[in-house]
N, C-alpha and C positions, 0 to 999 in steps of 0.2 A: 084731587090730591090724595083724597085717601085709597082711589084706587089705585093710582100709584103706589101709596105706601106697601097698599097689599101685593101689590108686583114683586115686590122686594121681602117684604115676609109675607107669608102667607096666612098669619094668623094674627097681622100687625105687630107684637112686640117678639114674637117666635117663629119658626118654621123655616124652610126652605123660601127659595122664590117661586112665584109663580110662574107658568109657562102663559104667555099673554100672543093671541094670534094675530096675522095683519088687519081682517076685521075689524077685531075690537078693537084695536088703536086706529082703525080709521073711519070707526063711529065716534071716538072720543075727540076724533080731530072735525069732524064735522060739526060735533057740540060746543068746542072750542070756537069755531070759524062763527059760529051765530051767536053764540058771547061776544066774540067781538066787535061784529057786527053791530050790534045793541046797544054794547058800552061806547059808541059814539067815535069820532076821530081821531082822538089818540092814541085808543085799542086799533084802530084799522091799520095804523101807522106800525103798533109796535108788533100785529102779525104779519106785517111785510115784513118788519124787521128778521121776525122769528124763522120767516121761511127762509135767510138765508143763513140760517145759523145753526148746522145739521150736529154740530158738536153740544145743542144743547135738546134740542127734540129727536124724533124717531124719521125714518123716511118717510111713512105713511102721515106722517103731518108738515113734514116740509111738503107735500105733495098738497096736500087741502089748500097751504096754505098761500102756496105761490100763487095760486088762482086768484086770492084778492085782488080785487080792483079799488083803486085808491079812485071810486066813483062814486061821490054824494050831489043829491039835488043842491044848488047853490041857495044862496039866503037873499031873503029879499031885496031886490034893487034900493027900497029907501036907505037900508042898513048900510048895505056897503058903498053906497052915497058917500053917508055919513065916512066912513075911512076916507075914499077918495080925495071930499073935500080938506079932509082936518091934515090931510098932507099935503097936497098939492094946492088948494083955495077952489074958489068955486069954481065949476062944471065947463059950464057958456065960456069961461074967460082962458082954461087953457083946451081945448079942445073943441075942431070947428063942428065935429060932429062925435054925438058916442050912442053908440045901440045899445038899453038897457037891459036886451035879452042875454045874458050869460052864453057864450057859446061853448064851455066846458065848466064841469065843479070838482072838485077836491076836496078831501077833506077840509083841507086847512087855508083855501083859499078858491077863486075864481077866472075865467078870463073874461075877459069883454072886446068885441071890436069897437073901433075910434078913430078918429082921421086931426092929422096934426099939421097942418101947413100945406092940405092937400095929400098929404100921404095916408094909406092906412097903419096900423098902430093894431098891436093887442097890447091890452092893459091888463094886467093881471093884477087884484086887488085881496090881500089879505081877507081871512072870513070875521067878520065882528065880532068882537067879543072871544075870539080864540085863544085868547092868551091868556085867561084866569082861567079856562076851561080845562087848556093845558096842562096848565101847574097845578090847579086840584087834583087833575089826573095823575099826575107826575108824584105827589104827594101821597095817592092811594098807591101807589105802584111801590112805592120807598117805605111807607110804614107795612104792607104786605109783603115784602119783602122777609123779613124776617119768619115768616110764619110758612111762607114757599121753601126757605130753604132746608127747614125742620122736615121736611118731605121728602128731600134728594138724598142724595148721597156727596162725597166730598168734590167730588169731579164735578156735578155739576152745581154744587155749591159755588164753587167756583168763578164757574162760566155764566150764571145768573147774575151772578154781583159784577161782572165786566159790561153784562149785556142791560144791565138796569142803567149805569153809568154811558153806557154807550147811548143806548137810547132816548136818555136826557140832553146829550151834547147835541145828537142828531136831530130832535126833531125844535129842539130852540134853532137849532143853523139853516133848515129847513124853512123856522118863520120869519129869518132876517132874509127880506130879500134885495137889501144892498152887498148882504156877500154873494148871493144867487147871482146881482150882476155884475161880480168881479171875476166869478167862476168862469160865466156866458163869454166877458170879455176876454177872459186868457183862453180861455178855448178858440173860440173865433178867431184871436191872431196867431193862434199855430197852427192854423189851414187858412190861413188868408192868402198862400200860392197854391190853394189845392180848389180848382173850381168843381170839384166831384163833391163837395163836403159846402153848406150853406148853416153857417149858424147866426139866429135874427143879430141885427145890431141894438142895443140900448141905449134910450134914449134918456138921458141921464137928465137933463132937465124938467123931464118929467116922470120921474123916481125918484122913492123915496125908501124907507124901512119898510113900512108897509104896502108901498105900492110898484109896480115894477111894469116900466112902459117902454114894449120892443117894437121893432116892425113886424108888420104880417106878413107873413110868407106861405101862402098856400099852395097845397100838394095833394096827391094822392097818398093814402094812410098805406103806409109801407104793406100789410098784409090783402092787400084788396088785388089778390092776381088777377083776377077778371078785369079791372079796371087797368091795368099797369101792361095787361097784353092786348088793351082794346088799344090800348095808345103807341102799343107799339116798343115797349120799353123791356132792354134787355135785363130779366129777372137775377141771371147767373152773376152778372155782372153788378147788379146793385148790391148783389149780396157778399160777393170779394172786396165790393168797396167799403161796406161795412164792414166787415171784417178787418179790413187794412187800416182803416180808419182809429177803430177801437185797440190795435195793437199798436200802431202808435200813439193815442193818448196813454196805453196803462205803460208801455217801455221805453217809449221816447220819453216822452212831456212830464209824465208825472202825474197828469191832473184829468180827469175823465168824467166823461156823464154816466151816472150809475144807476139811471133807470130805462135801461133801451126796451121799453115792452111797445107792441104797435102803435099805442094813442100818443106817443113821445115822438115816432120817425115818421117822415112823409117822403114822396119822390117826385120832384119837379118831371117837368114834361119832359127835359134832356137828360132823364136819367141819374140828377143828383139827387144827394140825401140831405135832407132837411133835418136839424136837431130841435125839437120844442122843450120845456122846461127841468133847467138845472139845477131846480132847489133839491136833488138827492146828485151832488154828486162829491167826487172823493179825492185824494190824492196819495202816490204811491212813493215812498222814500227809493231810495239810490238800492240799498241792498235787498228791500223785495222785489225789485224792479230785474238784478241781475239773478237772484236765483228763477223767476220767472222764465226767461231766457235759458237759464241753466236745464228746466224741467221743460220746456217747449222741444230744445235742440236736443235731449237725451231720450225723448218719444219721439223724434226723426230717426234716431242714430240706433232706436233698438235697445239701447244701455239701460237694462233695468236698473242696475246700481248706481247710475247717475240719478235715474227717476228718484230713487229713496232718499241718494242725496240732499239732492234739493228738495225736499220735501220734508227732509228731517232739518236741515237748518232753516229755512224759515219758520218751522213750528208745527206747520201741519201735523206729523207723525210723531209719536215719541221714540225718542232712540234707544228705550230700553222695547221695544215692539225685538221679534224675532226677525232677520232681516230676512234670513232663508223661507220663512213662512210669508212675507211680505214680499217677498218676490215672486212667490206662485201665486199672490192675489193679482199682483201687475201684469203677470203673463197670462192669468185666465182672462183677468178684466182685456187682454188685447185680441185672447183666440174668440170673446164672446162677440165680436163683434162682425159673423157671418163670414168668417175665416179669409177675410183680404188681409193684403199687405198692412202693415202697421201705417204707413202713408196716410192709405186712405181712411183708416179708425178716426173718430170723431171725438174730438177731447172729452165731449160731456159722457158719452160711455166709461172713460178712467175713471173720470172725477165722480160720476157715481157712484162706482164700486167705491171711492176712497169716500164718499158721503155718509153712505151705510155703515162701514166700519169705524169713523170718526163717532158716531152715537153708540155704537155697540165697545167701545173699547176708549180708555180713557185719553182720549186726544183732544186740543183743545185746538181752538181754530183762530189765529190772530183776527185781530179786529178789522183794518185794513184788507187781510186776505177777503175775509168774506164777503165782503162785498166785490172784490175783483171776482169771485168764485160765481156768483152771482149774476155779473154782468155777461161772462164769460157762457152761462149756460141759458139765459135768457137772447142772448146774440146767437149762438147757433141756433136754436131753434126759430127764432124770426129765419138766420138763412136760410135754414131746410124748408121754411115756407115758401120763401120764393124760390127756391132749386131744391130740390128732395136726392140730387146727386151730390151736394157742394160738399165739397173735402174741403174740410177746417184743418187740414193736419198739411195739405199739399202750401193751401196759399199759407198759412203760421211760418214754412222751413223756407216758401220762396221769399218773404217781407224778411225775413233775420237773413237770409242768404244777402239780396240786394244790401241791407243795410250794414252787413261786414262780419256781424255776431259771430257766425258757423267761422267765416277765419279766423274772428280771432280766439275764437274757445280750440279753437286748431293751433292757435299760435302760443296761447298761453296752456295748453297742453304739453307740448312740445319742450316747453320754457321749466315747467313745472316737471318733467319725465328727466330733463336733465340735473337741474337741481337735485330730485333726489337720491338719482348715480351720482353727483361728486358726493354728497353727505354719505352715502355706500361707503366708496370708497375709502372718506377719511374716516369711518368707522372702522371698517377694515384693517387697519394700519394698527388703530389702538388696541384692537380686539384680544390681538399675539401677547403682548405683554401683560395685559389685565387676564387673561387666561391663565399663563404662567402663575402669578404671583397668586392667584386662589389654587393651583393646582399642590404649589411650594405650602400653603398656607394647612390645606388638605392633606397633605401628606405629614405632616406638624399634628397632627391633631388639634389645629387651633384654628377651627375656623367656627363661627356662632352665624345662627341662623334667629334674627329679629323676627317677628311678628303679632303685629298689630290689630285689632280688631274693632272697626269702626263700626258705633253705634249711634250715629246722628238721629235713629226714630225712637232712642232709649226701648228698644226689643226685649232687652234683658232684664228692664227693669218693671216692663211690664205683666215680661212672667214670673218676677218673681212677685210682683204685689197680685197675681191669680194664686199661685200656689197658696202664698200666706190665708187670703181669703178664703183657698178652697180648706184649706187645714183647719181653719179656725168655725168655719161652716159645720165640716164634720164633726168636729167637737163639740159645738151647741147644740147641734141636731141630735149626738148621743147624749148628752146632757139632759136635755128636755127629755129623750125619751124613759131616761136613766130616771131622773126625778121626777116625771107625770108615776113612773110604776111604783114608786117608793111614795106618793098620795103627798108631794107636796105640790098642790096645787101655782101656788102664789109663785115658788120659784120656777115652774117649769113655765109659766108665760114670760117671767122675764129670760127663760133662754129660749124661749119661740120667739121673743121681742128681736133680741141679742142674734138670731138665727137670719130672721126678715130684714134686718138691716145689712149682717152682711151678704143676703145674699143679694139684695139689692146691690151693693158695691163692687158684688163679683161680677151681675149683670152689663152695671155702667162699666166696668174695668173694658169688656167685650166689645160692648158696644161702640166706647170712643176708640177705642184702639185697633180693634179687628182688621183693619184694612190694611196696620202696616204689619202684620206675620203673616198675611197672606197675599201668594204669587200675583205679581200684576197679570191680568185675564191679555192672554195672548191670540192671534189666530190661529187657534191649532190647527192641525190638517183635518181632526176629527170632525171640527164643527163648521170649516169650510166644504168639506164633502155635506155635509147636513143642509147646508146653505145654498148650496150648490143643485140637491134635489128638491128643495122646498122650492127653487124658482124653477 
């Protein structure tokens, strides 16, 4: 943190900033990665969180830290015995068989295989004792809090304090895993006519809060090409049906699994996709849902000003960014992409570039989105593993095609282009007489011109409490020097006293306020050409 502070001044309470290279912030992210590692489960938890949260770190650390793997040795079979039983009652009496070797671990919990009535069964068993483990965690997180955000700046003061809050909601919903199998089951019954999609069944009589008992469904681990072309399984195609799959839970449903990394997806021998563990998943309201839609069909359509669009009204962007300079990042972010058609560009190429600039410029990232952002670049990449051709842009415009969107953003186009020809119109009509009557007015010499000047950040009021400070500075400061040369000691330290004080008040004046008389930091073209050679 303090080399952060020095990022920003250079000599901590003065100076310019300093120029920080990708290196060194991606040795600091490596440092970070093995802190968290250390500090146990709840840190591994909240640097997955982090990596997807580019509006509050650098790129070079969302990068370290996507890599996490939410993979700890599990805890001893007697321990989590103990959960087992205190939920469900003893071992012998609900289950004919249970294998105590752990077949996965998580931080925050374990699976087991089990056999219930003759069927197999994974049991997935909360980890011991994780819940005061948590909350003391949760609690250093919340009283450090304070002391992190003396370190930032207002921007990302901000977006700490949503992310500290977010982070507590999530990893408590994370440890109930009776909503985990309320999530499991609405998923499952919005692909129960879709036999390409297998999500386990729950087995509610033997579940509880802490323990969660599905069927086993085994597969091949989605990224195992060798194994997936020994069997004969069509790659391109598993990976369109991923894809279709995940755009309909984020646009149709609502409700989505929000950790699609390999150890989560398998593929039956016929080519389906298997979904394993829904304790990270999410859901999307009716209006992120349609500007999604909005910014899918306007990178089919080529319309860069749709892209901003939608981008600016759900939050992504701030609408005071330059829209013209924001539109050469869209277009470059499209030509970088080895100069194909826009079709074939691959979303996680945009959203990159708009990655990068979401830390670099004060943008903040709704809470909701970011984890769709997430899902969305963790999903291409599994399909580029299994196909290194798959156009994510061709199958996104064919599923919104089939499913009506592209007519009706055609049709409510259309609806919308006439509306605002008759409101022309009836403009029009009134325009002739309200002309006249200022022209008559004009010609009178009686016409007054109002204006107003809004100061909602009190600008005015803060330079005038620097002026006063600097004026009254200069006065003690010739004061002091006036009476140290006239040999009266005693008074020239009380106008040194009198001097340190206010110049301290002129400091604090600067420092709480500096940020609203100065331009919000836009893309200029300067320092996109800058950026532009530095990659």
């Amino acid at each position: 943190m303090l080399a952060y502070a020095r990022d920003r001044r250079r000599f901590l309470l003065f100076g310019s900033r300093r120029r920080v290279d990708p290196e060194t912030r991606r040795h600091r992210a490596q440092t970070l990665l093995e802190s968290l590692l250390t500090l146990g489960p709840t840190f591994i938890k909240l640097g997955q969180l982090l990596s997807t949260r580019p509006d509050v770190l650098p790129p070079e650390y969302i990068d370290e830290l996507a890599a996490l793997q939410d993979d700890v040795p599990p805890a001893d079979w007697p321990e989590a015995k103990r959960v087992l039983e205190d939920e469900l009652g003893p071992l012998e009496e609900r289950f004919a068989e249970f294998d105590t070797e752990a077949i996965s671990g998580a931080s925050l919990g374990q699976v087991y295989r089990a056999q219930v009535d003759g069927d197999p069964v994974a049991v997935k068993i909360r980890r011991p004792e994780i819940e005061s483990l948590v909350e003391a965690d949760l609690r250093v997180i919340r009283w450090s809090l304070p002391l992190l955000l003396y370190f930032v700046d207002e921007s990302r003061s901000f977006s700490l304090e949503n992310l500290a809050d977010e982070f507590a909601k999530t990893i408590r919903e994370e440890m109930d895993y009776e909503r985990e199998a309320a999530m499991l089951t609405e998923i499952r019954s919005n692909f129960a006519d879709d036999d390409r999609i297998l999500v386990p069944e729950v087995l509610e009589s033997h579940s509880g809060p802490r323990v969660l008992t599905m069927e086993y469904v085994p597969g091949t681990k989605i990224n195992d090409v060798e194994e997936l072309d020994r069997k004969g399984i069509d790659r391109s195609q598993v990976a369109e049906t991923l894809q279709r799959a995940y755009l309909q839970m984020i646009i149709d449903d609502g409700v989505f699994h929000a950790d699609p990394h390999p150890g989560n997806l398998a593929v039956t021998d016929d080519g389906a996709i298997i979904f394993y563990d829904f304790g990270m998943s999410g859901r999307v309201d009716e209006f992120v849902q349609g500007k999604i839609v909005e910014f899918y069909i306007a990178v089919a359509n080529q319309d860069i000003d749709a892209i901003l669009d939608a981008l600016i009204e759900v939050g992504t962007l701030s609408p005071d960014a330059d829209r013209a300079v924001m539109a050469e990042v869209m277009e470059l972010a499209i030509q970088d992409a080895r100069g194909q058609e826009i079709e074939q560009y691959r979303v996680q190429q945009i959203v990159g570039q708009i990655e990068d600039s979401i830390y670099e410029f004060p943008f903040r990232l709704p809470k909701n989105l970011a984890l769709v952002l997430r899902v969305a670049t963790v999903v291409e990449g599994v399909c580029v593993t299994l196909d290194e051709d798959f156009d994510f842009i061709d199958t996104a415009t064919t599923y919104l095609t089939e499913q009506g969107y592209r007519e009706e953003s055609i049709r409510q186009y259309a609806e919308q282009t006439g509306r605002q020809l008759r409101e022309s119109g009836e403009s029009l009509t009134r325009l002739a007489p309200k002309t006249e009557r200022t022209l008559d007015r004009l010609d009178r010499d009686n016409l007054y011109v109002r204006i107003g000047v809004e100061d909602s950040e009190s600008v005015f009021d803060k330079l005038a409490k620097r002026l006063v400070y600097g004026m009254l500075l200069t006065m003690a400061l010739f004061s002091m020097g006036v009476l140290y040369a006239l040999q009266a000691p005693e008074a020239s330290v009380v106008a040194a006293v009198l001097s340190a004080v206010l110049f301290v008040q002129l400091y604090r004046s600067f420092r709480d306020g500096g940020s609203s008389l100065q331009a919000k930091p836009q893309f200029t073209r300067q320092n996109l050409r800058q950026r532009r050679r530095e990659e």
